[in-house]
N, C-alpha and C positions, 0 to 999 in steps of 0.2 A: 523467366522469373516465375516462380509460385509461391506459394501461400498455404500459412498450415493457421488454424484456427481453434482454441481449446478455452472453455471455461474451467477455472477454478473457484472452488470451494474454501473459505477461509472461517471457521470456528471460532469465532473469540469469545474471552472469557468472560474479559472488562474494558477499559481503557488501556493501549497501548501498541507497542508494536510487533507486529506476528510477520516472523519472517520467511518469506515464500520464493525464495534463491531458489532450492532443493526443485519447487514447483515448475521452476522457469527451464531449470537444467534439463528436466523430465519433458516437457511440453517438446523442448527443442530437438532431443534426443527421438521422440515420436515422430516427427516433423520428418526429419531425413534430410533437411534443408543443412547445409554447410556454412556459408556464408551468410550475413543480411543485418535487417532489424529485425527486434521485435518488440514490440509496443503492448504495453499493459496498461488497461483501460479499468478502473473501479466503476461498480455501478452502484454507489450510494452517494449521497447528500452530507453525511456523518461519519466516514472515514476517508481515510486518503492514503497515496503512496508516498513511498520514502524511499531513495536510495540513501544508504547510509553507515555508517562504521558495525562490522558484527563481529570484532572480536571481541571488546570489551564492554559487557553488558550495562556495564554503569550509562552509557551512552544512551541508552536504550532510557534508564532511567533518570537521566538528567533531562531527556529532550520532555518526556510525560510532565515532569515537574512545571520545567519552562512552560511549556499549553498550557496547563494549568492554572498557573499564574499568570499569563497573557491573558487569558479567556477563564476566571473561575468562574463557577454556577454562583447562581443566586444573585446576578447583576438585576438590581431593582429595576430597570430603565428595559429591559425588554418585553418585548410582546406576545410574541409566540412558545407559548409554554403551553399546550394544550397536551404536547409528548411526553410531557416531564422536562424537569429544571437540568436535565443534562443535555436535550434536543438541542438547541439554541446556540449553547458556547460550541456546543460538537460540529453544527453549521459553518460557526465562526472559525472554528481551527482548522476546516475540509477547506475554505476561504482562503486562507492562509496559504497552504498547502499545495497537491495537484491531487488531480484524479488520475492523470495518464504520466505515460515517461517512454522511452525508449530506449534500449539497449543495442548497442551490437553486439553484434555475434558471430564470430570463425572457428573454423572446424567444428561446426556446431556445440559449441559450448559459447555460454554469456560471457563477454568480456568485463568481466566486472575486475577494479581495481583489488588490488592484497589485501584491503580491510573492507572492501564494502561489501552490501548482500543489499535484498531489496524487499522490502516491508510495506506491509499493511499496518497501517497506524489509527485503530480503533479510538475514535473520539469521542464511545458515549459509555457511560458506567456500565449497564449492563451489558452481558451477556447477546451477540447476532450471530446470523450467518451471513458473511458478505460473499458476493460475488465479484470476482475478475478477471476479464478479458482479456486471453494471450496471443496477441497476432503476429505470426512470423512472415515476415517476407523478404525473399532471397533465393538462392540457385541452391 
């Protein structure tokens, strides 16, 4: 059994979701590993992962909408706003959400379904740079 380990880099603009498939494919492809999982860890508070449908982008923008309206800003009853009024619900939706997931993966390539890909789902208006952790383990 070994183990290939890779952080990435995710640029977001605003709120939503940024798809890192492309990322996953590449990591794995470095790795040399054939078989296995691999496991994507987020290192924030305020975003989360998603597997999820990528061929029809509308999806992309129904799921934004739905957070939104689960979790809008400016809910008078919260406390911790010292971030900004977007900190808080962004919390809320990471909450909801995951941080990590795992995939498998043969002949080194992700086995993801015909429509899915796997995404970073930025929870707060402006503009980050997120970080996430690509763990591969397998033969």
């Amino acid at each position: 059994m070994r183990q290939h380990q890779q952080r990435i880099e995710v640029q977001t603009r605003r709120g939503g979701l940024y798809e890192i498939s492309g990322q996953v494919r590449e990591t794995l492809a470095e790795s040399g590993l054939r078989e296995g999982v691999l496991t994507a860890f987020c290192r924030h508070t305020s975003c989360s992962l998603l597997l999820q449908e990528n061929a029809d982008p509308d999806v992309r923008v129904d799921l934004k909408e739905f957070f939104r309206r689960l979790v809008p800003e400016g809910m008078d009853w919260i406390t911790h706003t010292t971030e900004g009024p977007d900190d808080m619900p962004a919390h809320i939706r990471a909450a909801l959400t995951q941080s990590s997931l795992s995939v498998p993966f043969s002949n080194g390539k992700p086995l993801f379904g015909t429509w899915q890909g796997l995404y970073l789902f930025e929870h707060r208006s402006r503009p980050h740079r997120r970080e996430v952790v690509l763990h591969a383990v397998g033969e």
